[in-house]
Short mmCIF file of the C-alpha atoms (twelve columns), coordinates in Angstrom:
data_MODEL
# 
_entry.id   MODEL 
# 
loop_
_atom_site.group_PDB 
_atom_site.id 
_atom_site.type_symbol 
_atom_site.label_atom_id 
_atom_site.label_alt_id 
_atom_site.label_comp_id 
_atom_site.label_asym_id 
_atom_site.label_seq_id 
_atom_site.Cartn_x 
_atom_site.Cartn_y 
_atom_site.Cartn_z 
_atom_site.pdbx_PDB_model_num 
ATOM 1   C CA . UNK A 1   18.873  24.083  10.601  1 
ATOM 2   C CA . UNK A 2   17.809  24.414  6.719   1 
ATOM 3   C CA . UNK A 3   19.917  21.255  6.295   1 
ATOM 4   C CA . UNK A 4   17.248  19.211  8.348   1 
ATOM 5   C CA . UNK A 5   14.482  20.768  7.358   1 
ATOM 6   C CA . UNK A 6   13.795  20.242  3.469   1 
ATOM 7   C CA . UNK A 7   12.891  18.165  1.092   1 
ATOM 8   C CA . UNK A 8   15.192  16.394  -1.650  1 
ATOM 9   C CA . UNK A 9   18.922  16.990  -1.934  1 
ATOM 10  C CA . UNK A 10  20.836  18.909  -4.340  1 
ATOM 11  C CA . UNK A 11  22.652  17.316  -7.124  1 
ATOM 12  C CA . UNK A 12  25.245  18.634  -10.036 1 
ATOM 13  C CA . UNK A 13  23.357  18.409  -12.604 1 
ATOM 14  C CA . UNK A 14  20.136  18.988  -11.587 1 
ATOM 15  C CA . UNK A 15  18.158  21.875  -11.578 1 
ATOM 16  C CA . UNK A 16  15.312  20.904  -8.840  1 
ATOM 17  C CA . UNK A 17  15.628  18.903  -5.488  1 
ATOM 18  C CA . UNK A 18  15.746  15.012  -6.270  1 
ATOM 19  C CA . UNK A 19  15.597  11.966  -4.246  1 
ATOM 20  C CA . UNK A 20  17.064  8.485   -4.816  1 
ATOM 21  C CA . UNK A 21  14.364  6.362   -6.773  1 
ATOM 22  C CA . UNK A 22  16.227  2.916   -6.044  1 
ATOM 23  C CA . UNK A 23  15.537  3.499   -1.836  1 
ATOM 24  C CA . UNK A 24  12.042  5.321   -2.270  1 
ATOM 25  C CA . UNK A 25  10.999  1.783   -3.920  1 
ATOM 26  C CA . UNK A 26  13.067  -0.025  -1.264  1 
ATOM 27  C CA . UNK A 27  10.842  1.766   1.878   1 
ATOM 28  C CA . UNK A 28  7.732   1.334   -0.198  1 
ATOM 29  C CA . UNK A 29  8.409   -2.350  -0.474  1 
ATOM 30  C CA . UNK A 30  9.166   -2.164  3.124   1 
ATOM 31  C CA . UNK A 31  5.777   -0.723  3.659   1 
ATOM 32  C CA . UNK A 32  3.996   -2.653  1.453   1 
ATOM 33  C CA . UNK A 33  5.259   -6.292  3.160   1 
ATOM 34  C CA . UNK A 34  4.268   -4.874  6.633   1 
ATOM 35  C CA . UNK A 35  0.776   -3.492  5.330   1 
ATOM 36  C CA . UNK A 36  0.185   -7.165  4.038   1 
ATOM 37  C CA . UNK A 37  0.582   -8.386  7.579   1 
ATOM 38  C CA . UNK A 38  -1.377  -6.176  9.153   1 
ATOM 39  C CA . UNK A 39  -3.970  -6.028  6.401   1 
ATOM 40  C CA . UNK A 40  -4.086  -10.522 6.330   1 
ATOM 41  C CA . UNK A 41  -4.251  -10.099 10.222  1 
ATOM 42  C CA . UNK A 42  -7.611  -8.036  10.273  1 
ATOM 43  C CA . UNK A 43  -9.248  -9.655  7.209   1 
ATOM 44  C CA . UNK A 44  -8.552  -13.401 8.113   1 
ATOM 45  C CA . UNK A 45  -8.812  -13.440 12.026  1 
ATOM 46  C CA . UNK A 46  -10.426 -10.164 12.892  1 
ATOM 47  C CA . UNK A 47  -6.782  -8.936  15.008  1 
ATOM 48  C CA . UNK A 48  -6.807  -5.210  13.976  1 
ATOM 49  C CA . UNK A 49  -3.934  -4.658  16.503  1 
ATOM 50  C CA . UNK A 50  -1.385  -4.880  13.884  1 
ATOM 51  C CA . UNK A 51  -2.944  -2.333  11.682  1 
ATOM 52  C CA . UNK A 52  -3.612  -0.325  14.525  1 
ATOM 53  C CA . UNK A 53  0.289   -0.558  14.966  1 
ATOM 54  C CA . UNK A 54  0.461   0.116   11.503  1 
ATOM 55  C CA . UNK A 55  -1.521  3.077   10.866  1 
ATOM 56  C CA . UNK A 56  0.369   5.024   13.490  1 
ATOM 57  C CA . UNK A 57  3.614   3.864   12.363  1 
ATOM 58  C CA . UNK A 58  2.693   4.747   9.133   1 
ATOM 59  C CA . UNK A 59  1.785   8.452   9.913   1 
ATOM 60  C CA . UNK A 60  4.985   8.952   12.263  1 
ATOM 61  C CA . UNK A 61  6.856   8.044   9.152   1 
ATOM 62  C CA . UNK A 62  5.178   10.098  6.569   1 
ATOM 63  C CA . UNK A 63  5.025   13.474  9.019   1 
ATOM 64  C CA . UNK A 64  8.702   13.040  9.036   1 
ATOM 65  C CA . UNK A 65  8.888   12.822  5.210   1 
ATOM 66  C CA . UNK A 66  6.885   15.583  4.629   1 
ATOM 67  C CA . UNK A 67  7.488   17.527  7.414   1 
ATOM 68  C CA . UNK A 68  11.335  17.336  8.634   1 
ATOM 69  C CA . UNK A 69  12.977  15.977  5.884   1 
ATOM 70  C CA . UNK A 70  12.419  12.213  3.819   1 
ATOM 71  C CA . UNK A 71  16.026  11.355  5.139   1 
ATOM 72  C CA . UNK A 72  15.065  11.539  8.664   1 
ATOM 73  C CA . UNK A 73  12.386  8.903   7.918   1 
ATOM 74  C CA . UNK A 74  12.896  5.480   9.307   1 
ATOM 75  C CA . UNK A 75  11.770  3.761   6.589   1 
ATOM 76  C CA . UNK A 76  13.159  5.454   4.091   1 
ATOM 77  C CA . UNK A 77  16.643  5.129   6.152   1 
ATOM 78  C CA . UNK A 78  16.311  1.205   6.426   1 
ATOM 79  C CA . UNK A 79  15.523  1.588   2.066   1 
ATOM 80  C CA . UNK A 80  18.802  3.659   1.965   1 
ATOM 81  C CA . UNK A 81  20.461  0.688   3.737   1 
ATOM 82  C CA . UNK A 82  18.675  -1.694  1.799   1 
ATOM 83  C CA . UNK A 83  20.120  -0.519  -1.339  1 
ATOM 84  C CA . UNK A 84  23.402  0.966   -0.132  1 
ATOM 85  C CA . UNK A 85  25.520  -0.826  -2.621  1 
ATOM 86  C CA . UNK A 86  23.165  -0.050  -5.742  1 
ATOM 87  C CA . UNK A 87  24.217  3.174   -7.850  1 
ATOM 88  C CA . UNK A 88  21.501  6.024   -7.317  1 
ATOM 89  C CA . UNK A 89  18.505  6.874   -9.574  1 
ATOM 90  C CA . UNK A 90  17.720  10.519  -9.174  1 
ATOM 91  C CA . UNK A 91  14.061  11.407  -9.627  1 
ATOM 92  C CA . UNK A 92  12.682  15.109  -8.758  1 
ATOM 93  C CA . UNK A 93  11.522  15.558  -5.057  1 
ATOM 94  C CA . UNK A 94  8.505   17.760  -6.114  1 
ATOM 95  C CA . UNK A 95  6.369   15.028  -7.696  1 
ATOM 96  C CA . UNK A 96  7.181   12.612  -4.747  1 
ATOM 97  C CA . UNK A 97  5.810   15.385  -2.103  1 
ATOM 98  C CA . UNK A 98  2.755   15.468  -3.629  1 
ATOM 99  C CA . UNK A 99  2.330   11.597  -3.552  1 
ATOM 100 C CA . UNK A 100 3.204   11.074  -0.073  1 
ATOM 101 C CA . UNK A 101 0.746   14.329  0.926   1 
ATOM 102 C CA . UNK A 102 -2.225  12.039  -0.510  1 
ATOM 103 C CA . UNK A 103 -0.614  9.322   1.562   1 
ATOM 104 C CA . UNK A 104 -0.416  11.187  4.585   1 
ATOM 105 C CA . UNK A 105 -4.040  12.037  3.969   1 
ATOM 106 C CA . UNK A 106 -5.203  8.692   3.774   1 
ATOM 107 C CA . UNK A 107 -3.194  7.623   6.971   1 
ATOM 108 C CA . UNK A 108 -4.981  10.776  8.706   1 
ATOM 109 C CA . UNK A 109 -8.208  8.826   7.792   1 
ATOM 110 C CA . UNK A 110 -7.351  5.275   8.840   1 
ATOM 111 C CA . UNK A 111 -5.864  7.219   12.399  1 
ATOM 112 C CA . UNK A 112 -9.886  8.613   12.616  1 
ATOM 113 C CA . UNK A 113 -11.481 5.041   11.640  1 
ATOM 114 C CA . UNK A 114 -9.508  2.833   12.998  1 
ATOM 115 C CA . UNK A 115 -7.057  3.837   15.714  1 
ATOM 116 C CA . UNK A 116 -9.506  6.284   17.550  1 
ATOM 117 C CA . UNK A 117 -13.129 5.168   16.418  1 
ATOM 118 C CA . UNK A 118 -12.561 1.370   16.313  1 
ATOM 119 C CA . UNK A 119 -14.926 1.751   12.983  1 
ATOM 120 C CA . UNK A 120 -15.667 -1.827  10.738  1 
ATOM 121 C CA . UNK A 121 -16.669 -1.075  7.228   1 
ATOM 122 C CA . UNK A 122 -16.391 -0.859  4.133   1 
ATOM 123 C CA . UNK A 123 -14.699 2.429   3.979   1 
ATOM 124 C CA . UNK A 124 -11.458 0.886   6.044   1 
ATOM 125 C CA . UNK A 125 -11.122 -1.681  3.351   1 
ATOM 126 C CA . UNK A 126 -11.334 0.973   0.437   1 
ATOM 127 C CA . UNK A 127 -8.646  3.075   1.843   1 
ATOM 128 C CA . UNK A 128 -6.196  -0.286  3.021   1 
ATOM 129 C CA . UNK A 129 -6.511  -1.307  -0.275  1 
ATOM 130 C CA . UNK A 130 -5.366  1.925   -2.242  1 
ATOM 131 C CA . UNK A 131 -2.471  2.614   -0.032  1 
ATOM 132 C CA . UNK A 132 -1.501  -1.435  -0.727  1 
ATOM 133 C CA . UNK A 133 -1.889  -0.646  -4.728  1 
ATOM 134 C CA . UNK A 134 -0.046  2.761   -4.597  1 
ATOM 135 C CA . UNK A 135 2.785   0.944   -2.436  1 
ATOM 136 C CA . UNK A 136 2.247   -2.002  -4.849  1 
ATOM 137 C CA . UNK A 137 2.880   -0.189  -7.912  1 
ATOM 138 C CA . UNK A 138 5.803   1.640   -6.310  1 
ATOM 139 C CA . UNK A 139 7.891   -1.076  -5.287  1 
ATOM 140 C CA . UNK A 140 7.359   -3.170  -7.757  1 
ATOM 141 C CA . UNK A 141 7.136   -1.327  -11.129 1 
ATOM 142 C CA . UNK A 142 8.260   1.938   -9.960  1 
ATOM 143 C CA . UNK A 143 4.964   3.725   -10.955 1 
ATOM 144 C CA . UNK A 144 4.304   6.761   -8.735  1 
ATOM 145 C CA . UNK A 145 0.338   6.118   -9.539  1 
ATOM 146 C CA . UNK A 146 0.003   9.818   -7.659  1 
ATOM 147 C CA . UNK A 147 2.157   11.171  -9.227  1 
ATOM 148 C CA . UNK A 148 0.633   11.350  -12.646 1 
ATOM 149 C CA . UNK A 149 -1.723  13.239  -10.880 1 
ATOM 150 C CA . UNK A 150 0.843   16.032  -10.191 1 
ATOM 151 C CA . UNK A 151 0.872   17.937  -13.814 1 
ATOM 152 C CA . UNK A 152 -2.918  17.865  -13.390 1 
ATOM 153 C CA . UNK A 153 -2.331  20.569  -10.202 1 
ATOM 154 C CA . UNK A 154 0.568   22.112  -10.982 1 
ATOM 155 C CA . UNK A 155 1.761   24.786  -14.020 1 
ATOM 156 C CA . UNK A 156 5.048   23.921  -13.435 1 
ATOM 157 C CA . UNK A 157 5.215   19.976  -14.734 1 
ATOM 158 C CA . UNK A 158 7.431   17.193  -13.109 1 
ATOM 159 C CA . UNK A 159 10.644  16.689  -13.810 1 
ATOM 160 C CA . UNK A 160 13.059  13.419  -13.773 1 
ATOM 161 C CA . UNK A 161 10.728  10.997  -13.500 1 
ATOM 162 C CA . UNK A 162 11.789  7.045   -12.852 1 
ATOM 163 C CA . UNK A 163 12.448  5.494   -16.262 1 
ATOM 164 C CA . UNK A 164 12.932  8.948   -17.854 1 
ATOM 165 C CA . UNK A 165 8.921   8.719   -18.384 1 
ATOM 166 C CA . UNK A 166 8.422   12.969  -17.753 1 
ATOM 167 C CA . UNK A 167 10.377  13.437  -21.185 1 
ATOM 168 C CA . UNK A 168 10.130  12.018  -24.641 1 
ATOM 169 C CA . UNK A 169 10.140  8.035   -24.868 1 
ATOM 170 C CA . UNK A 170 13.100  6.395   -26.680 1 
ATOM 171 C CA . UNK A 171 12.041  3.074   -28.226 1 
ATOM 172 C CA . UNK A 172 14.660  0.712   -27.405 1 
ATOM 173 C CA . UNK A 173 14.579  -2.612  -29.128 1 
ATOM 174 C CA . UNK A 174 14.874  -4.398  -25.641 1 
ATOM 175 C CA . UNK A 175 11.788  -2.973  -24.671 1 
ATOM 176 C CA . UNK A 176 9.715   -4.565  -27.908 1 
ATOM 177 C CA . UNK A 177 6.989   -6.482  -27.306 1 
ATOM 178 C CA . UNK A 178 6.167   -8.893  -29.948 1 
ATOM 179 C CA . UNK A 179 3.965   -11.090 -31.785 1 
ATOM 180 C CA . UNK A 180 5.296   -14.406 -30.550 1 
ATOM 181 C CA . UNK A 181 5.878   -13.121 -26.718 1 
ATOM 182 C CA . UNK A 182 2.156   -12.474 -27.130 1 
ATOM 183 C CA . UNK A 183 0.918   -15.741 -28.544 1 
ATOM 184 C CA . UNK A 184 2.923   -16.999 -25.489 1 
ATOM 185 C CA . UNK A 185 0.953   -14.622 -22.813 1 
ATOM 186 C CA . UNK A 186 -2.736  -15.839 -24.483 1 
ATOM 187 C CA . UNK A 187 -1.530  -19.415 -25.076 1 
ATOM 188 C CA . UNK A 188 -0.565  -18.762 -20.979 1 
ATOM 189 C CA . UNK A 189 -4.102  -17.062 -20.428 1 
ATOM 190 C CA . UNK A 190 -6.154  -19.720 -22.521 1 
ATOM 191 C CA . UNK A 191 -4.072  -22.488 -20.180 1 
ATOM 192 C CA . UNK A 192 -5.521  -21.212 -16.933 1 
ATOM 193 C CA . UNK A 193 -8.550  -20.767 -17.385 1 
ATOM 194 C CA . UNK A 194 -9.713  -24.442 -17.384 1 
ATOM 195 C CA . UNK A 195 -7.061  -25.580 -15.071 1 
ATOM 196 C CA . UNK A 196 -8.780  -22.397 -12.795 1 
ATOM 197 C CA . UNK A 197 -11.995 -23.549 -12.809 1 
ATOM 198 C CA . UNK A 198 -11.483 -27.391 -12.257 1 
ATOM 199 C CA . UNK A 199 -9.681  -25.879 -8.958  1 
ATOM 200 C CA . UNK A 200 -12.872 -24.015 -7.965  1 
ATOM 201 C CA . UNK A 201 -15.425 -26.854 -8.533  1 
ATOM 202 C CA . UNK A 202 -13.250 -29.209 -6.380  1 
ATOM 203 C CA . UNK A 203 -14.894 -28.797 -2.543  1 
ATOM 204 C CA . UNK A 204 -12.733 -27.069 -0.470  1 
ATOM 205 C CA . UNK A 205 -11.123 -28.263 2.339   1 
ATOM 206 C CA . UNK A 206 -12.168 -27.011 5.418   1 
ATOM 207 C CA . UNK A 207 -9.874  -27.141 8.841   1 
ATOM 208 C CA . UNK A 208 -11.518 -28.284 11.486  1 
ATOM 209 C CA . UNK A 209 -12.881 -25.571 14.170  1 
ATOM 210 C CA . UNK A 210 -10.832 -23.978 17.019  1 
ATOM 211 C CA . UNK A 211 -12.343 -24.694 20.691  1 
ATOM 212 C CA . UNK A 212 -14.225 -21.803 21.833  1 
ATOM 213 C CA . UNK A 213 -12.112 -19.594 23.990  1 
ATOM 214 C CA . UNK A 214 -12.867 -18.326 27.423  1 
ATOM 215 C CA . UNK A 215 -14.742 -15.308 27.434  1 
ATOM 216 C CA . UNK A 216 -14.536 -12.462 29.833  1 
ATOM 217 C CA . UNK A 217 -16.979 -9.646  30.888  1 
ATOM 218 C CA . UNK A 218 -14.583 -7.209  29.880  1 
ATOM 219 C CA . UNK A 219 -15.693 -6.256  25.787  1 
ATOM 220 C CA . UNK A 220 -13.176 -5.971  23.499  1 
ATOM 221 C CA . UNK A 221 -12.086 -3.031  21.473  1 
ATOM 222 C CA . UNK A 222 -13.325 -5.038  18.429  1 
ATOM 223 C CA . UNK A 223 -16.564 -6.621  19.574  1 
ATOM 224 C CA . UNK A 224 -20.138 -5.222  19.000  1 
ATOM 225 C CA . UNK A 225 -21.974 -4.851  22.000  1 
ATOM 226 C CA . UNK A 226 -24.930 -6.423  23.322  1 
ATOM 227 C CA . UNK A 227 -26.298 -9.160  20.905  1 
ATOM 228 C CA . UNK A 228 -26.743 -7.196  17.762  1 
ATOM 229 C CA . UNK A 229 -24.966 -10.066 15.349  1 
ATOM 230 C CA . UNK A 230 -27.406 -8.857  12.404  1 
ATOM 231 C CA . UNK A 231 -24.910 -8.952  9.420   1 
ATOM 232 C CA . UNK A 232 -25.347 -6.074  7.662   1 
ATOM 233 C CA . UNK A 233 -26.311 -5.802  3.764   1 
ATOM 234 C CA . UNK A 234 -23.028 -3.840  2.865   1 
ATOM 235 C CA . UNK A 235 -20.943 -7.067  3.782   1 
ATOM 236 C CA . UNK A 236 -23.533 -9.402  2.282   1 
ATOM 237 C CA . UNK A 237 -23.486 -8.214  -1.002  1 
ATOM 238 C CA . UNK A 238 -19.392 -8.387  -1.018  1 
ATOM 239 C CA . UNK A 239 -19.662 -11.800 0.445   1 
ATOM 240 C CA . UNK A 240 -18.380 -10.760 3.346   1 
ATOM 241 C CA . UNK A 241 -20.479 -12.207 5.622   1 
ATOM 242 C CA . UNK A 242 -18.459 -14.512 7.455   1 
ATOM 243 C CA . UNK A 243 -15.642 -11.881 7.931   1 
ATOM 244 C CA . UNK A 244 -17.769 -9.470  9.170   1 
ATOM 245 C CA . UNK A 245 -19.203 -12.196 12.042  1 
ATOM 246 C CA . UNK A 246 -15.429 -12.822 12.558  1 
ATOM 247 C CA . UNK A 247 -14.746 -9.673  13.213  1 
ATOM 248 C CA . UNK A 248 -17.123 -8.582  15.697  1 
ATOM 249 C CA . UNK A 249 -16.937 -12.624 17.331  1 
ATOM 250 C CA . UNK A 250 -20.081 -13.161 16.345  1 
ATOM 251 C CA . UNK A 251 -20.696 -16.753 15.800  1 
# 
């Protein structure tokens, strides 16, 4: 029973828990390319049935890590599979607990807003877009943004971070940055800029519009009832206007 239930394995050679960096970067990648889908879905056409789908998901999968043991998880199994040819990374399991507790919190949120209340705001897009940059960040540079929060909370402060970035930094020449790489990047900034804004003054090409569909008198989980199309001032002053009326089929 204390087999399934815990969190982090035991390694020779380490003195704490640790889990394997290389798959917890594989699931969040996983994540992160799902949460894209679901997150495009409900921002472009208004369908928040995907990150309905999502959010529960999402909170099944977390509970597990947190809860029964990060092995058990099914996302984190399809990362193990992912990289089951790829020599481990061992990072401590403490840190990692903490992170994915602030990520179970914010799927507890979008289960409230979302999944039970069928809320619209600007609050939904605030938290969708955090858990896409703290998945971001973890899949693709292997930055645990909450986990730099960790020494902040605890006495006792993290150890074997990814990259070795918990203990002193050795300056390796292949890590260098210098003068002419950086020419290159502003010569590469200066470049866009122009070619960026002749794109945006060009008028953009707009597809032609979908036939109404046939309406029911059932309402829809996503549609405002009665009349009340008044765009609020919250999405007006993102420029959200158009989204918003898309949202609740205003037109």
């Amino acid at each position: 029973m204390n087999g399934i239930f815990s969190f982090g394995e035991r390694v020779d050679g380490y003195d704490v828990p640790v889990l394997n960096e290389r798959e917890v970067r594989a699931s969040a990648g996983i994540l992160f390319f799902l949460a894209m889908i679901a997150f495009m879905n409900a921002w472009l056409i208004g369908n928040f049935q995907l990150t309905r789908i999502f959010v529960i998901a999402f909170l099944i999968d977390f509970s597990i890590r947190i809860f029964v043991n990060p092995k058990y998880s099914p996302v984190m199994v399809l990362g193990r599979f992912a990289v089951r040819k790829q020599a481990p990374e061992y990072v401590g399991a403490a840190q990692k607990r903490f992170a994915w507790s602030i990520a179970l919190g914010l799927a507890i949120a979008m289960l409230f807003l979302v999944v039970i209340n069928r809320v619209i705001g600007p609050i939904n897009l605030i938290i969708c877009s955090t858990c896409l940059l703290l998945l971001f960040f973890e899949s693709a540079f292997g930055i645990c943004l909450a986990c730099k929060i960790y020494n902040l909370f605890h006495q006792e402060k993290a150890k074997f971070c990814p990259g070795g970035t918990c203990e002193v930094p050795i300056r390796h020449e292949i890590k260098r940055i210098g003068l002419f790489q950086l020419a290159v990047l502003a010569l590469f900034v200066v470049a866009m800029v122009p070619l960026a804004q002749h794109q945006l003054q060009e008028a953009p090409v707009i597809a032609p519009a979908p036939e109404p569909l046939a309406t029911t008198d059932a309402p829809t989980g996503d549609t405002v009832a009665g009349d009340d199309c008044t765009v609020p001032d919250w999405a007006i002053k993102i420029g959200h206007a158009d989204k918003w009326k898309l949202h609740h089929n205003c037109k």
